[in-house]
N, C-alpha and C positions, 0 to 999 in steps of 0.2 A: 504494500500500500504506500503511494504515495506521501510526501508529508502533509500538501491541501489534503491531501483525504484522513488524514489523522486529524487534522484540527478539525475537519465537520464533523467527525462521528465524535470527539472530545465534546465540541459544543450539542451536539444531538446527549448525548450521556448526559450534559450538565444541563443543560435546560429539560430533560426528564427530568432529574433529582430535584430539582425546583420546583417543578411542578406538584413530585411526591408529598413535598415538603410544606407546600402552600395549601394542598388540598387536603393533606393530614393535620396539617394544626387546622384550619375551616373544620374538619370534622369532628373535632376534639376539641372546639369552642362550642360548638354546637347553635350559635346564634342563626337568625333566621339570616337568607342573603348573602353566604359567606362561601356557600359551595359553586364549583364551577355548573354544577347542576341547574341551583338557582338560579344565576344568570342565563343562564340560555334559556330558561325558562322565561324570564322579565321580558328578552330581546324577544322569543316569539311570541308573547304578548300584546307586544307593543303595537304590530301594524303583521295584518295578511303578506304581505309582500317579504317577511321575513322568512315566512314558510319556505317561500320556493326559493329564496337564497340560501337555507338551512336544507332545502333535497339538493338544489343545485352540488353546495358543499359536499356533502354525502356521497353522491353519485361520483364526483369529482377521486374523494377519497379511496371511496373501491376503487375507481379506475386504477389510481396510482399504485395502492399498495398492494394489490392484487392482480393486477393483469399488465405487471412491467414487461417492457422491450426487452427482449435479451442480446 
């Protein structure tokens, strides 16, 4: 592996753990509005048009992580 390719997967590694990290203490405050859950919940609240940006996203997501070029 390359050394660019070491610093994305270093930064993909470290922005997981942050994530781990954010959404584990949210969980273990237990306050309302704190989980990444929550928000995506408020945003497709907010306005219909969120919806089809949140399948768009989705669809987008399988594409990528599941059906890569080889």
């Amino acid at each position: 592996m390359s050394l660019p390719g070491r610093v994305y997967t270093l930064g993909w590694l470290l922005l997981g753990l942050g994530f781990a990290t954010l959404e584990g203490l949210a969980l273990a405050d237990a306050d309302p509005g704190d989980t990444l859950s929550e928000h995506v919940w408020w945003l497709l609240a907010l306005h219909p048009t969120a919806w089809w940006l949140a399948l768009g996203l989705a669809a987008w997501a399988v594409r990528h992580l599941f059906f890569k070029k080889v």
